[in-house]
N, C-alpha and C positions, 0 to 999 in steps of 0.2 A: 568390460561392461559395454552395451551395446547405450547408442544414445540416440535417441529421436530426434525431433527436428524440433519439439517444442521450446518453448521460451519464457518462463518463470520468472518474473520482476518483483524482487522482493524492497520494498523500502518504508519505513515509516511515513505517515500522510506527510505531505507539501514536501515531499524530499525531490523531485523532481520523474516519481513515477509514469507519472503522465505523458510526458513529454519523451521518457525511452521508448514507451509502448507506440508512441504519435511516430515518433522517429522510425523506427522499425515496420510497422505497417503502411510509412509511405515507401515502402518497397516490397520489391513483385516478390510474391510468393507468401509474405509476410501477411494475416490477417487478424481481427478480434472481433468479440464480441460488440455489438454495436450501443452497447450503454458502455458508463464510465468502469462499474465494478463488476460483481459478480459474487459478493460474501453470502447472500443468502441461498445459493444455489451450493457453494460450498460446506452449509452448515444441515445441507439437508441429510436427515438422518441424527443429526446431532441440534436442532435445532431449540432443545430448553437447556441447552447445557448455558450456565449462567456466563460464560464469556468466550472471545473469540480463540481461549488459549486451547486449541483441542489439541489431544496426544495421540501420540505416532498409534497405540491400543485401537481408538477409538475409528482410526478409519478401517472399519471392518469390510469385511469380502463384497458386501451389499454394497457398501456407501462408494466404496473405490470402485464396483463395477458401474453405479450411476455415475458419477465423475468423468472415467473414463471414457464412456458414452456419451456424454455431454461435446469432452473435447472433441470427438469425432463428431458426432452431429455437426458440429462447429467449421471441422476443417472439410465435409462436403457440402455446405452451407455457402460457405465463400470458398470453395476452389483453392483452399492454402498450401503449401506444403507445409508450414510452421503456422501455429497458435499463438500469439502473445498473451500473457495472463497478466495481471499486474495487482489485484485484488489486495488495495494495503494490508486488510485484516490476515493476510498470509507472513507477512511480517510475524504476527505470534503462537504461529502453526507450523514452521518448516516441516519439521518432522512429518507430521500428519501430511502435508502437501505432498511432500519426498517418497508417503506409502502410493499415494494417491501417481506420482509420473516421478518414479526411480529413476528414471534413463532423459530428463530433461535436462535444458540446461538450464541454471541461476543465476541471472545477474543482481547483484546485491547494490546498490545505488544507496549513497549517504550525503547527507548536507549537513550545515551547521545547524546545528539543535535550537539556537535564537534567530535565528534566520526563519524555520521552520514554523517554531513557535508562534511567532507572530504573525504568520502567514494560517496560522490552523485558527488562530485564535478568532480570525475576521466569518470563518467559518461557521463557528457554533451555535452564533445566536443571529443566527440569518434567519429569516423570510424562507417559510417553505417553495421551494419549487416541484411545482408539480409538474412540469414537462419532466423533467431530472428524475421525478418518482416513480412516471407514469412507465417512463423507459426501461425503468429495473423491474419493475413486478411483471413485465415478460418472461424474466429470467429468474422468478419465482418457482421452483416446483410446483404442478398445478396443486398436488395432495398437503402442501403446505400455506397455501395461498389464504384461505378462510383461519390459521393461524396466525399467521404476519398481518393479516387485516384488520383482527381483532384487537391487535396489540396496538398497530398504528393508529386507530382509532382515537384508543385508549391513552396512549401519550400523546397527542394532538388536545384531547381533552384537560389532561393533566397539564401542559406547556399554556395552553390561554389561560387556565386557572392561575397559575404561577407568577411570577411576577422576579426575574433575576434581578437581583442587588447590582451594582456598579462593580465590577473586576471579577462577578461573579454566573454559574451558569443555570439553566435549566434545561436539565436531561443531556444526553451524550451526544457528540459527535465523532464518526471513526471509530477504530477499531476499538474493542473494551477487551480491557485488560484486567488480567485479575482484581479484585477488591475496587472497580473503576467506580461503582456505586459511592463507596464510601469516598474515595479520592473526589469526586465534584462535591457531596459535601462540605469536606471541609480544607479545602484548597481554593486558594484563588484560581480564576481559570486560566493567569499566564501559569502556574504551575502544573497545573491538569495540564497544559499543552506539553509544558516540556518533560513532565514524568510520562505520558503517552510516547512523548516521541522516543525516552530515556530505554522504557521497557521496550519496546519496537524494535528498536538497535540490538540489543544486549539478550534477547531470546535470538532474535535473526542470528547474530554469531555466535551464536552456541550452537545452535540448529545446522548451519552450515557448515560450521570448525569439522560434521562428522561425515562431512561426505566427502569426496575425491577431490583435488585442488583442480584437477583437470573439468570436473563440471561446475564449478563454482569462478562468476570475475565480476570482481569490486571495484565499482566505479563512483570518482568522487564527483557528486555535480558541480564544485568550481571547477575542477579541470577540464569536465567536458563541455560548457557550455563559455567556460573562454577559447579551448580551440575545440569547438564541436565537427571539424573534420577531421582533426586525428585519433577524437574519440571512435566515432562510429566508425574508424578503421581499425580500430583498436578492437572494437564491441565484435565487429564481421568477425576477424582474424579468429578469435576464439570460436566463434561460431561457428568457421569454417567455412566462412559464406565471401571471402573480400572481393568476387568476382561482383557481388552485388553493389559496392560502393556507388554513390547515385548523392553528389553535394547538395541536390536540391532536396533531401530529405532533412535537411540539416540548415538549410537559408534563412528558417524563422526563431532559430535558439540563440537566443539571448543572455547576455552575463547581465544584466542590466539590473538584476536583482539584490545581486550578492551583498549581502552589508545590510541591505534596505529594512533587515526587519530588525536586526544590532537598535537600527537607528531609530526605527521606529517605537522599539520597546524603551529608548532612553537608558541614559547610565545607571539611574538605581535600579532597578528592571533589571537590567542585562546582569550587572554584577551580580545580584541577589539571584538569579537563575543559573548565571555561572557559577557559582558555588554549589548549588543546589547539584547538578550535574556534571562537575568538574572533571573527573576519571571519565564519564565515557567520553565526553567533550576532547581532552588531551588522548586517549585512546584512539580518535578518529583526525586527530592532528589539526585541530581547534581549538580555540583559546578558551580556559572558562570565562 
């Protein structure tokens, strides 16, 4: 198999996607798109389908020729040789990504799922920002744009009407997952965080389990963000890039997190989440 030069970051929200993509584009060659995500350019084509699970079917000859055109726009935009993607809602699409750039590589990034949790949860019932908004509706397909406006609108309208209970949310944040409607329903929102994060994990390694070991590397973010030099040596190596090593991409990563959210969600919390999630939790070498 022939492999491009791109870069595919697959992780469930607060897993430290961010921060790969950050790390990576402070090096030469390395570029992305200049907003945080990029899902809705992803869905285009596919964009009433009710969640972000699309399948490998669905990216037809159309939708992967816009794609592909996108990332190239992209890489003579900023003069890249490599693309970083990171888009979490890819998380419950591999497949469909994998029709979309066969010959990229994936790096698959995981955290502790209460650590996570608690960090998505600070998310959801935030304060709209509209610098943050205004960024990504560039990167709205323009044919779609009078869709996603109407919509926006419309849950804008719906969320002041609203009014969330205490542990509870109004409307989604982050990727939607199957049945995600009903899940904020009738779920607490620490559990919507961590069944978001549960499903994220557990389609991502299904989705990868089917491609080549050689384009797929799993990276835990306590190991790399406690020695974040040997990670990103690690990360090159695969990539085949180690002549690129450069430790000043890596000076502002911090472990300083890790635990923080254990701690913040409290022992009945944690435990009762723990259970909730225990198998993929123990699967990923974490405690429930």
């Amino acid at each position: 198999m022939s492999v491009d030069n791109d870069v595919v970051i697959v992780g469930a929200p607060r897993s430290g996607t961010n921060m790969l993509r950050d790390v990576l584009t402070a090096l030469p060659g390395y570029a992305t798109w200049p907003c945080d995500e990029i899902n809705l350019t992803w869905r285009h084509g596919n964009r009433a389908f009710p969640s972000d699970e699309l399948r490998a079917e669905q990216a037809t000859p159309e939708v992967v020729g816009y794609l592909r055109r996108e990332f190239e726009k992209a890489r003579h935009r900023y003069a890249a040789q490599s693309i970083v993607e990171k888009t979490c809602a890819n998380s419950l699409r591999v497949e469909f990504v994998h029709e979309v750039k066969p010959d990229a590589r994936y790096v698959f990034i995981t955290r502790d799922g209460l650590d996570a949790t608690a960090s998505a949860m600070a998310r959801w019932n935030a304060p709209l920002d509209v610098r943050y908004t205004a960024a990504k509706t560039k990167f709205v397909p323009p044919s779609d744009l009078p869709y996603y406006g109407a919509r926006f609108v419309a849950n804008q309208l719906k969320k002041r009407r609203a009014t969330a209970a205490p542990g509870q949310t109004v409307g989604w944040w982050g990727p939607k997952t199957e049945g995600w409607q009903e899940l904020a329903r009738t779920r607490p929102l620490d559990e919507v965080c961590l069944l978001q994060w549960q499903r994220c994990v557990e389609v991502s390694q299904r989705g990868l389990a089917a491609m080549s070991s050689s384009q797929v590397f799993h990276v835990s973010y306590e190991d790399f963000v406690r020695e974040p030099e040997a990670g990103l040596r690690d990360l090159l190596d695969f990539l085949g890039q180690p002549e690129k090593f450069d430790a000043k991409a890596v000076a502002s990563v911090s472990a300083s997190s890790i635990g923080k959210g254990r701690a913040k969600l409290g022992a009945e919390s944690s435990a009762r989440l723990g259970a909730l999630a225990s198998e993929t939790l123990r699967s990923l070498g974490y405690a429930g």
